[in-house]
C-alpha positions in Angstrom: 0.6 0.7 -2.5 -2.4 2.5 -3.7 -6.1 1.8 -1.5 -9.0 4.1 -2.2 -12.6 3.7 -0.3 -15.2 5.8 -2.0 -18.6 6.2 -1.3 -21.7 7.8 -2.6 -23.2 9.4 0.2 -23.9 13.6 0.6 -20.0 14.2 -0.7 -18.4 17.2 0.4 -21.1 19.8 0.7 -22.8 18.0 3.0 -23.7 18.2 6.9 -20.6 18.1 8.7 -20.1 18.7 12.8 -15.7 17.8 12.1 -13.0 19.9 11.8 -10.6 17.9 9.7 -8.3 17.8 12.4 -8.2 14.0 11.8 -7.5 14.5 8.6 -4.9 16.8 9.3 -3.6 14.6 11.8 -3.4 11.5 9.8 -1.2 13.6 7.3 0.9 14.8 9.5 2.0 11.0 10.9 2.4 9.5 7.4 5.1 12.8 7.1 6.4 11.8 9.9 6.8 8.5 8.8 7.2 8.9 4.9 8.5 12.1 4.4 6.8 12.8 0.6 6.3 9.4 0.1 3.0 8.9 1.7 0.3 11.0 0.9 -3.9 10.9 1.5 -6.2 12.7 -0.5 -10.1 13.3 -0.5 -11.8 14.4 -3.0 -15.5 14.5 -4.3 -16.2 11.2 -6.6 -18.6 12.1 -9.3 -21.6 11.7 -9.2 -21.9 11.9 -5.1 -20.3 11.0 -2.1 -16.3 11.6 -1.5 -13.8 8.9 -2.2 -9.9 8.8 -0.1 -6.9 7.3 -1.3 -4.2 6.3 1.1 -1.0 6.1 -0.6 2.2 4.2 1.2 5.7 3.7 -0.2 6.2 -0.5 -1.1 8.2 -2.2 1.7 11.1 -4.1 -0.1 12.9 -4.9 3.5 11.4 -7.0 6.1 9.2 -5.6 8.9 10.9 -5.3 12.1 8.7 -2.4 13.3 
């Protein structure tokens, strides 16, 4: 499963107080959880703004989580 939110705000050379330790964070639990399977990426989205897509491994089992 493939979800991307993109926006066309100040992109990635604008004003920024973070750290990307959320980010980094995020990446590290869908390792965790996914091994390579999972993966988030951000990039710039053309013209403006930055777009991130979340990528998950299909569930074919039921959820019992």
């Amino acid at each position: 499963m493939t979800v991307t939110v993109a926006d066309d705000g100040e992109g990635l050379g604008g004003k920024s107080n973070g750290t990307g330790i959320g980010l980094a964070n995020v990446r590290e639990r869908l390792r965790l959880r996914y091994g390579n399977d999972a993966s988030l990426a951000v990039v710039a989205n053309f013209p403006s703004g930055v777009a991130a897509t979340l990528t998950l491994p299909a569930r074919t089992e039921a959820i019992h989580d």
